[in-house]
C-alpha positions as CSV (number, residue, x, y, z in Angstrom):
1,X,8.1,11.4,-17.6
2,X,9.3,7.8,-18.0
3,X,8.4,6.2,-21.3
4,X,7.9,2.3,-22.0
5,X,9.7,0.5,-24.7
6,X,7.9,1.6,-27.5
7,X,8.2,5.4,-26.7
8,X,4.6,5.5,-25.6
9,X,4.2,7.6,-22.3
10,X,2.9,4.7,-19.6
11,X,-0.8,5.0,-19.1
12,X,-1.9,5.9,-15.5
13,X,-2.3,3.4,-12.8
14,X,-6.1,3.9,-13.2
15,X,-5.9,3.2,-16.3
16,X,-4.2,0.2,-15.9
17,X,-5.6,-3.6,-16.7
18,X,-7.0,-5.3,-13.4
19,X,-3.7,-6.5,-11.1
20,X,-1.1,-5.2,-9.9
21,X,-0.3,-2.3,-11.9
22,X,3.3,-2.3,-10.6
23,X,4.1,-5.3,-12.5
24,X,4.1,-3.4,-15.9
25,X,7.2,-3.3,-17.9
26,X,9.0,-0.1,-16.7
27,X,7.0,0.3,-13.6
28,X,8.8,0.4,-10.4
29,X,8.0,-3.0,-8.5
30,X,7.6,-2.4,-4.6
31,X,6.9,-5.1,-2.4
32,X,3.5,-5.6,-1.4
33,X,4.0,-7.2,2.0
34,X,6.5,-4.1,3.0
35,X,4.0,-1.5,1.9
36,X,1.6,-3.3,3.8
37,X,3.5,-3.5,6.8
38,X,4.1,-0.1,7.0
39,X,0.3,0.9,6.6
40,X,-0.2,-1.4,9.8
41,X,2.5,0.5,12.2
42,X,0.5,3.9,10.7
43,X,-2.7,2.1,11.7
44,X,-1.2,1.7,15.3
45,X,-2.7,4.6,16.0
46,X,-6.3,3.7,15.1
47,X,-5.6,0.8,18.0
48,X,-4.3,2.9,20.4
49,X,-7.8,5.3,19.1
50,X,-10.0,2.5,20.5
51,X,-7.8,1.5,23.4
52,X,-8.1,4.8,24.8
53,X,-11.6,5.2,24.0
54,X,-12.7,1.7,25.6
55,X,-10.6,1.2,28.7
56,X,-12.5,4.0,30.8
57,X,-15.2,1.3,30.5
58,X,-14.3,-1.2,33.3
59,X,-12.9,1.3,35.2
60,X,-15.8,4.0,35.5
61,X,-17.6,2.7,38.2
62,X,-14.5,2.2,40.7
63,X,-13.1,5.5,39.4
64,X,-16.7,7.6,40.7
65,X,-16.9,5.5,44.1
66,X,-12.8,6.6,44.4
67,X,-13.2,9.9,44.1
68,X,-17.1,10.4,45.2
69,X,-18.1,12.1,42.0
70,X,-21.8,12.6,41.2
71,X,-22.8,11.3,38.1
72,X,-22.4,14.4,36.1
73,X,-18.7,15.4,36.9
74,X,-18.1,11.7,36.6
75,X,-19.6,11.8,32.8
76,X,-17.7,15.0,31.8
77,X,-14.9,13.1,33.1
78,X,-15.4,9.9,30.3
79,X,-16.7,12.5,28.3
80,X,-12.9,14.9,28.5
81,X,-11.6,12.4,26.0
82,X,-13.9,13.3,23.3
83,X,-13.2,17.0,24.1
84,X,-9.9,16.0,23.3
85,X,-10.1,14.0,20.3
86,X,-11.8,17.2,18.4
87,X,-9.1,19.5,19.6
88,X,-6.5,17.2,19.0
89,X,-8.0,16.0,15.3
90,X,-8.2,20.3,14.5
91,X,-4.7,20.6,15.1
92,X,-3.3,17.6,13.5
93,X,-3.4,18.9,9.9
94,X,-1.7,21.6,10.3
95,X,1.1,20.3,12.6
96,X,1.5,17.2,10.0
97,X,1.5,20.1,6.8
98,X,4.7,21.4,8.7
99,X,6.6,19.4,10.2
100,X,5.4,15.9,8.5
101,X,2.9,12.9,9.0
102,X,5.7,11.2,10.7
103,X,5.9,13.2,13.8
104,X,2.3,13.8,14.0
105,X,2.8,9.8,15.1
106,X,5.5,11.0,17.6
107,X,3.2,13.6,19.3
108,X,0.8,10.9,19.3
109,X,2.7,8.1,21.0
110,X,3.7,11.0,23.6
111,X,0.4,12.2,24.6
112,X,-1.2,8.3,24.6
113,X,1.8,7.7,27.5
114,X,1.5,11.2,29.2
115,X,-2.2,10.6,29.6
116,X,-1.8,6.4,30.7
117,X,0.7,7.9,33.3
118,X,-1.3,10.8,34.6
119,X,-4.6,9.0,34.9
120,X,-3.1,6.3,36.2
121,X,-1.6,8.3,39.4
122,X,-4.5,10.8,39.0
123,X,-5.7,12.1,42.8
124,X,-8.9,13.8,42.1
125,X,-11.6,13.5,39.7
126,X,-10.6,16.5,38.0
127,X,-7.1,15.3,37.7
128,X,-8.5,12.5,35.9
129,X,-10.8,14.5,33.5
130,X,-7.6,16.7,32.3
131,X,-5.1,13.3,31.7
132,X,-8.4,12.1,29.6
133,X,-8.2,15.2,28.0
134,X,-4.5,14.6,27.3
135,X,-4.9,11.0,26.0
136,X,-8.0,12.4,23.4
137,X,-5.8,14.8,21.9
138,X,-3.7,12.3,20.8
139,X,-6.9,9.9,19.6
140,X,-7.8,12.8,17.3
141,X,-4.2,13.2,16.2
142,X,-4.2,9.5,15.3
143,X,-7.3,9.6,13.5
144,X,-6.5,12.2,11.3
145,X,-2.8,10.9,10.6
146,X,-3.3,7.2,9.9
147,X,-5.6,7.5,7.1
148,X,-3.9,10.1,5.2
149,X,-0.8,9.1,5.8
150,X,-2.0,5.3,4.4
151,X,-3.4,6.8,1.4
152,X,-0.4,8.8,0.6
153,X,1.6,5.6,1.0
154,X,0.0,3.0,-0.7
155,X,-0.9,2.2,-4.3
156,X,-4.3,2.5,-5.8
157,X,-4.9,-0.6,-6.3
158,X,-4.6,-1.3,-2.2
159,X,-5.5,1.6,-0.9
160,X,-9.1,0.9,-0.2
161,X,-8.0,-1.9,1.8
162,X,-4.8,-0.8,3.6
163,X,-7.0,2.3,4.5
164,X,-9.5,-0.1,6.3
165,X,-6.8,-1.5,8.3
166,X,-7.5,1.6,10.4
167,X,-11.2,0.8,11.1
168,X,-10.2,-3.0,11.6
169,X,-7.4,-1.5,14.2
170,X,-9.9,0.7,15.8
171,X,-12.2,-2.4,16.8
172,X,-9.3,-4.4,17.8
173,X,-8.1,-1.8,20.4
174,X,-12.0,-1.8,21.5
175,X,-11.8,-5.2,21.8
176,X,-8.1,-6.0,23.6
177,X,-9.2,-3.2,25.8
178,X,-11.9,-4.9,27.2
179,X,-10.3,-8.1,27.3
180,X,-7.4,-6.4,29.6
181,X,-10.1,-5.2,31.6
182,X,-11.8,-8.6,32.3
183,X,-8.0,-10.3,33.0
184,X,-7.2,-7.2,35.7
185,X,-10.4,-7.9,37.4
186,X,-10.3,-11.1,36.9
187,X,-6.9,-11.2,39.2
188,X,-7.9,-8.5,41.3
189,X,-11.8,-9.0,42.0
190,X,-12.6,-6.1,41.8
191,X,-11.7,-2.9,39.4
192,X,-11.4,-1.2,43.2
193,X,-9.3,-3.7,44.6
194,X,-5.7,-3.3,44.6
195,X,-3.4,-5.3,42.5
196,X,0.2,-5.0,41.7
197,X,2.5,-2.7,44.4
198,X,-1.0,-1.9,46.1
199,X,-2.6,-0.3,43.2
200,X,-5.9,0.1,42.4
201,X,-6.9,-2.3,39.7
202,X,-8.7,0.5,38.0
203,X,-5.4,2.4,38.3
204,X,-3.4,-0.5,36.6
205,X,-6.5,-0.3,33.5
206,X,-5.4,3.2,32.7
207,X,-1.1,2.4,33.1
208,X,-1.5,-0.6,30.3
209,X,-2.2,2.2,27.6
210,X,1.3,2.7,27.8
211,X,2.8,-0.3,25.9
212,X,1.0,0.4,22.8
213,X,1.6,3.8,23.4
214,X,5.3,2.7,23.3
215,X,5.3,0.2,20.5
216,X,3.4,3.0,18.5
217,X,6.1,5.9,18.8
218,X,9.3,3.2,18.6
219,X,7.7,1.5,15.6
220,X,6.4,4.8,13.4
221,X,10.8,5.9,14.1
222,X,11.1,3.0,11.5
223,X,8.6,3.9,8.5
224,X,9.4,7.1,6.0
225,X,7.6,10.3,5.6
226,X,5.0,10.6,3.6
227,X,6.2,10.7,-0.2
228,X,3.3,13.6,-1.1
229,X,5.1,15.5,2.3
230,X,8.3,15.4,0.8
231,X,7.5,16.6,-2.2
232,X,6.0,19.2,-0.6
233,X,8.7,20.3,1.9
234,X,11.1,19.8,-1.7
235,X,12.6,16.6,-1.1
236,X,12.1,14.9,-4.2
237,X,14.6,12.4,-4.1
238,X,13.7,10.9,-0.4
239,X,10.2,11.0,-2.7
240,X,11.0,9.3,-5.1
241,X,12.8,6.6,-3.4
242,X,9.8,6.2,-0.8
243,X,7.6,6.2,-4.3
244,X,9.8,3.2,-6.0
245,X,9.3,1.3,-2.6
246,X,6.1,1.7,-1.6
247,X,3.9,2.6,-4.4
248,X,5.4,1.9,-7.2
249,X,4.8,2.9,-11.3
250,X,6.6,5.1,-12.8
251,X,8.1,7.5,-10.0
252,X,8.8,10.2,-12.2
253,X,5.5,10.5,-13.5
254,X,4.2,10.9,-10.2
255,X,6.7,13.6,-8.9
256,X,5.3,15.3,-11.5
257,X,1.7,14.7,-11.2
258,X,2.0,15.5,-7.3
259,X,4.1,18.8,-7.8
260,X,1.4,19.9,-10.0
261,X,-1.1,19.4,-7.7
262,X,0.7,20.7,-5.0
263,X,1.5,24.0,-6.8
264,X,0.2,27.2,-4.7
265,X,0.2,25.3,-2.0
266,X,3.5,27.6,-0.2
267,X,1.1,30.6,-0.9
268,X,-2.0,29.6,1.2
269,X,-1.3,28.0,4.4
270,X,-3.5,26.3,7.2
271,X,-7.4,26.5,7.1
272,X,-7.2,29.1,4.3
273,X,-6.9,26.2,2.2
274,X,-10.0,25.0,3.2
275,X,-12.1,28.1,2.3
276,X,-14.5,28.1,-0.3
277,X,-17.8,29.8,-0.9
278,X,-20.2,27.9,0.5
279,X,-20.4,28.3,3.8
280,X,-16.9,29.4,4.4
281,X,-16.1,25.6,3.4
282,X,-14.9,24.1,-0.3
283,X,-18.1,21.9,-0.8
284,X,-15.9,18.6,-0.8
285,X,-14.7,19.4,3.1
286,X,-18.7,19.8,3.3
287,X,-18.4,16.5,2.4
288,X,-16.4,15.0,4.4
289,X,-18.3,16.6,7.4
290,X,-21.3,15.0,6.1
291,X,-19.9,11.5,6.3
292,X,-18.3,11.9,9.6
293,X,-21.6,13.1,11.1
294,X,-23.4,10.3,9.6
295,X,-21.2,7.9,10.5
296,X,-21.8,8.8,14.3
297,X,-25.3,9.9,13.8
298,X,-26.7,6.4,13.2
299,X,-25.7,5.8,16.8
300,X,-22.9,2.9,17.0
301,X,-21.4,4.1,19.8
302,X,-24.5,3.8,21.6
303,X,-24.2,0.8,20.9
304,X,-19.9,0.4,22.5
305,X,-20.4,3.1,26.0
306,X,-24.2,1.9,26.5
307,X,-24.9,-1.9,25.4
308,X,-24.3,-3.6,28.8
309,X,-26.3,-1.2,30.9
310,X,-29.2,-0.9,27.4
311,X,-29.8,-4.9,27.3
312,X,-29.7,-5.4,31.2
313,X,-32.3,-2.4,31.4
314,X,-34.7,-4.8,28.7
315,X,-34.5,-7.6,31.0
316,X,-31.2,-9.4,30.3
317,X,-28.6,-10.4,33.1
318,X,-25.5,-8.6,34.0
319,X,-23.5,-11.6,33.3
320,X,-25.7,-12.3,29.6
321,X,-25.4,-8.6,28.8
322,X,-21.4,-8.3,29.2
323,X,-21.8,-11.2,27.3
324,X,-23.8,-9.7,24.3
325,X,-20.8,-6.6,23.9
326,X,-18.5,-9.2,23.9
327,X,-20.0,-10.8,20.5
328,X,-21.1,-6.9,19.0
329,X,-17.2,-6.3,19.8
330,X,-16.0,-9.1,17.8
331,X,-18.7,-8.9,15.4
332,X,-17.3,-5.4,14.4
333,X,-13.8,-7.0,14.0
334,X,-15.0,-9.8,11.9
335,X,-17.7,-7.4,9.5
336,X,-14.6,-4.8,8.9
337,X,-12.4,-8.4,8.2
338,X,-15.0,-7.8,5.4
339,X,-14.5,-5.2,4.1
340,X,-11.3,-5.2,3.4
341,X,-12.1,-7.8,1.0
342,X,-14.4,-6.0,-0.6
343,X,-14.1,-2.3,-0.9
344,X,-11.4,-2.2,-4.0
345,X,-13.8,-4.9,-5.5
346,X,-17.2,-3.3,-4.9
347,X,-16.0,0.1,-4.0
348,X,-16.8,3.2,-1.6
349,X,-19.8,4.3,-2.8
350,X,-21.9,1.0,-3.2
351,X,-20.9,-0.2,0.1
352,X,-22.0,3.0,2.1
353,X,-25.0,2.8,0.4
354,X,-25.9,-0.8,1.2
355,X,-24.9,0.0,5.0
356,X,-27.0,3.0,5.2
357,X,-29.9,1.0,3.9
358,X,-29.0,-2.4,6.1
359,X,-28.7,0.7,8.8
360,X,-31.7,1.8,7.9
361,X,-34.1,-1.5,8.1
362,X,-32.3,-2.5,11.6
363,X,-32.6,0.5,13.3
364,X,-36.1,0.8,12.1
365,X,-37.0,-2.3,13.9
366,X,-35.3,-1.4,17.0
367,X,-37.1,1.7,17.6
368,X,-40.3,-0.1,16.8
369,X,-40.0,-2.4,19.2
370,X,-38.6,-0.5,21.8
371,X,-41.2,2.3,20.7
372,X,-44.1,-0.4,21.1
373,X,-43.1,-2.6,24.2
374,X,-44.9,-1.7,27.3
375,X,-42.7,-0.1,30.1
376,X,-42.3,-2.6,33.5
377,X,-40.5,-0.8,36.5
378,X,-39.3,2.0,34.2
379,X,-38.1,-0.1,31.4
380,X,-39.7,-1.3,28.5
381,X,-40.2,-5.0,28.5
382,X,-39.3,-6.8,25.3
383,X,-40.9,-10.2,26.5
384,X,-41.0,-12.9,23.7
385,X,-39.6,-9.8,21.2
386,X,-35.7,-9.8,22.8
387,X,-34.1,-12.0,20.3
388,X,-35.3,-9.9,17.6
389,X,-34.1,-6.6,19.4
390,X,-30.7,-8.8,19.9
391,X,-30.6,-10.1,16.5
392,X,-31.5,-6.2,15.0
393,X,-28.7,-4.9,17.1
394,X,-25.8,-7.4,16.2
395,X,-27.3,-7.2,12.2
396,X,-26.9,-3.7,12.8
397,X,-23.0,-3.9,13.8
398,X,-22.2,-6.1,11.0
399,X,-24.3,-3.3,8.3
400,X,-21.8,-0.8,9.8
401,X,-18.3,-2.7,10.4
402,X,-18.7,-3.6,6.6
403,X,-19.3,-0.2,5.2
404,X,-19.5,2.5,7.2
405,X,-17.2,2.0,10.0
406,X,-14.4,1.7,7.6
407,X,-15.0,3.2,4.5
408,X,-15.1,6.7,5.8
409,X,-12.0,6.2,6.9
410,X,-10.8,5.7,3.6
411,X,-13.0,8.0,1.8
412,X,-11.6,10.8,4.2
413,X,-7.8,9.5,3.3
414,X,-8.0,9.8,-0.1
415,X,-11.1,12.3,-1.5
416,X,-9.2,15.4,-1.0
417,X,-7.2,16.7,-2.9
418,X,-3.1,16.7,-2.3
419,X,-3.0,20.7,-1.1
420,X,-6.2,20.0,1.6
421,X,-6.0,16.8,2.6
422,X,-4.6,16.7,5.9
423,X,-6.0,20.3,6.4
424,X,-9.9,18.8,5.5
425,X,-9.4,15.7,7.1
426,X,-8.5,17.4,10.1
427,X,-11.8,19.7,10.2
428,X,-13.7,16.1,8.7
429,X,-12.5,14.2,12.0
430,X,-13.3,16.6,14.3
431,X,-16.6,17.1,13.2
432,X,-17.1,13.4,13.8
433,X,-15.2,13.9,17.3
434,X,-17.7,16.6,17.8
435,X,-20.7,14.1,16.5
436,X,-19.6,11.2,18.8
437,X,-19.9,13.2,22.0
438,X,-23.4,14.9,20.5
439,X,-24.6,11.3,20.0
440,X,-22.7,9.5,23.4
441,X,-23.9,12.8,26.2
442,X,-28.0,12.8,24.8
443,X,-28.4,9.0,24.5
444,X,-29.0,9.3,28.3
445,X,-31.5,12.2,27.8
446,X,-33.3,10.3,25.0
447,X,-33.6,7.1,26.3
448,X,-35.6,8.6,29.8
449,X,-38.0,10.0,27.1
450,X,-38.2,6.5,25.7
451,X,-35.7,4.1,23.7
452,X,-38.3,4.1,20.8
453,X,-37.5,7.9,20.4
454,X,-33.6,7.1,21.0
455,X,-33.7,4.7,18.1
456,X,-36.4,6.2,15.9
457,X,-33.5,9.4,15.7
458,X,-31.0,7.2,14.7
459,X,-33.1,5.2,12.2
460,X,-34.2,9.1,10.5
461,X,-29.9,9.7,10.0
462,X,-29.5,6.0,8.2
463,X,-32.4,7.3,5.8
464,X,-31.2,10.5,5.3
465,X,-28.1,9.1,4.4
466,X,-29.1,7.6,1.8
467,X,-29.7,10.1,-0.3
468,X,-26.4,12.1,0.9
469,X,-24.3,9.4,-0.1
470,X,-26.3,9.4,-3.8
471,X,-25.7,12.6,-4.2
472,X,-22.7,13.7,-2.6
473,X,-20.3,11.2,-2.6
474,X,-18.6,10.6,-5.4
475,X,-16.4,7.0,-6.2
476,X,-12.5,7.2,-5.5
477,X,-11.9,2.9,-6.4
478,X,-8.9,3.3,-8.5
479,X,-8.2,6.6,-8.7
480,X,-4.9,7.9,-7.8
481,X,-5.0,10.8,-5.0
482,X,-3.7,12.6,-7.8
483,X,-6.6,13.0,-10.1
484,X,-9.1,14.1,-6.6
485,X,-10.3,17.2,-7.3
């Protein structure tokens, strides 16, 4: 262990006084901007995560009058990519424990072009549902690889917000994705017009996956393994040197620290690392579950797949309601812009609780005045009470963007400890894989019933979580991801 002038062993970085804690005499000094840099190209994959996830959307309806699907193969179709992501997120931990966080990336990259390609030149509905498939393996293999590979290679004192740069990278690919819709049909007319070499433009949606596909795979060949990998796999001096340029402090101190906690590790491989009394789960993975459930529970994806069709069915135009995603789309980029800025200030724990609450109030109104409006031609007619359903909804957004939406992302990066991470955040993701296509396939089903009940669901998971996060979740600003239990 590395001493400072005086002989004294250097405190921990969580120990440190507020700053940089890499500026402290006999602390390594890595750049700041480079580490940062290299948390982006990992977050690639959260971008490429909503790409995939949003470009079905301007393509759906030309893809079911292509291919003459009824309205249920058509949905399991959209719905193949979520099928993916929970397979693909299951898998991911124990590919990256092996053979590294690095080619995790790789496998990523791969499967984000394989699928862009195949549904692209897909000739039957069914074709198109298994290249979905394809493409949401590696959405959950990104989702589980950026944020633990960005807490493993950042600093404490960033890692809250270089781990949000996933979220933030998330809402962006939602975002370009639907702007690369507009353009296409924009030049087309149609998304079932040809466009380039007699394409379909709906086809031409699907093939644009493949540059960020691309830039993801070329880009994560330039940034190192993971350092707590390396370690792992024996490498200590690729560690250490990946440790004095990215993380700084003192290096040897960390080797240490990190081979301590890695120790059995070699003995107990894949999900028997994971296994703990409680329901066949160590309670912290139970965690983790619980926040990846809640994060979906409260319904914000209802909000991406269903808004346009949701406000045009309370009396808003087609051209108003495309409109109205738009600004909830860049609302989400601009809330998470947030929090970055504030979750290594306020921390992980506050914020989720002052999003579940926020959550809590907006969805509260929403299902009270969709619960109360009377129903006109099958849909409930807000009248005079639409701006305040609109207002409730985007308020909504910004509650979630600023807490939830991201910090889960880096709670799930960094709570576990260095022998289970990738193995827990694997089963944590695709619980919330799982979650997502629970909440996205019975919105529908609810909403028939009545959009009060829909909503009144949603607002009963933003109470009850609450009191999970109270509980449960326990604060990580700070820490290093050695000292998580």
């Amino acid at each position: 262990m590395g001493t400072t002038p005086g002989g004294q062993p250097p405190p921990s970085e969580s120990s440190q006084p507020p700053g940089n804690p890499a500026q402290q005499i006999g602390y390594a000094t890595p750049s700041t901007g480079r580490t940062v840099l290299v948390a982006a190209t990992a977050a690639l994959g959260g971008f490429l995560f909503g790409y995939d996830t949003a470009v079905i959307n301007g393509a759906v309806k030309a893809v079911g009058e292509n291919f003459g699907a009824s309205a249920f193969v058509l949905g399991f179709a959209v719905a193949a990519a979520l099928i993916g992501c929970a397979i693909g997120a299951w898998f991911a931990g124990a590919i990256a424990d092996r053979y590294g966080r690095i080619r995790v990336m790789w496998l990523a990259a791969i499967a984000f072009a394989i699928s862009a390609l195949g549904s692209g030149f897909s000739f039957s509905i069914w074709d198109l549902a298994f290249w979905r498939l394809v493409g949401g393996l590696g959405v959950g293999a990104a989702s589980v690889i950026a944020p633990a590979y960005i807490a493993e290679i950042s600093p404490a004192y960033l890692r809250g917000r270089l781990g949000s740069l996933q979220q933030l990278a998330i809402v962006t690919g939602i975002f370009v994705a639907l702007l690369v819709d507009y353009a296409l049909v924009a030049g087309s007319g149609s998304a079932s017009d040809p466009l380039w070499f007699g394409l379909d433009t709906w086809r031409w949606m699907f093939l644009s996956l493949i540059v960020p596909a691309l830039a993801y795979g070329l880009l994560a060949l330039t940034i190192p393994e993971s350092p707590r990998h390396l370690v792992q796999k024996e490498q200590l001096a690729k560690a250490a040197e990946v440790l004095r340029r990215f993380v700084g402090g003192d290096v040897d101190a960390k080797i240490t620290e990190i081979i301590r906690t890695l120790r059995g590790k070699s003995e107990r491989t894949g999900f028997v690392t994971i296994r703990g009394p409680k329901l066949g789960l160590l309670p912290i993975v139970w965690v983790g579950i619980g926040l990846s459930v809640f994060q979906q529970f409260t319904g914000i994806n209802v909000i991406f797949y269903y808004s346009s069709a949701l406000w045009q069915a309370v009396g808003f135009s087609e051209q108003n309601a495309l409109a109205i995603t738009v600004i909830t789309s860049v609302t989400n980029i601009l809330t998470t812009v947030i929090a970055i800025a504030l979750v290594d200030r306020i921390g992980r724990k506050p914020l989720l609780v002052i999003g579940s609450i926020g959550q809590f109030v907006c969805l509260g109104v929403l299902a009270l005045l969709f619960g109360t409006a009377p129903i006109v031609n099958g849909a409930p007619d807000l009248g005079s009470a639409g701006p305040i359903a609109l207002v409730a909804a985007n308020v909504y957004v910004v509650f979630f963007g600023a807490t939830w939406g991201p910090v889960v992302w880096v709670l799930l990066g960094e709570m576990f400890s260095n022998k289970i991470r990738a193995m827990a955040l694997s089963v944590a993701a695709a619980a919330q894989w799982l979650a997502n296509f629970a909440i996205s396939t019975t919105f529908p089903a609810l909403s028939d019933v009545g959009l009060g009940l829909a909503y009144g669901v949603y607002t009963f998971f933003a109470f009850v979580s609450i009191f999970f996060v109270f509980k449960y979740v326990k604060e990580t600003k700070g820490r290093e991801l050695e000292e998580m239990a």
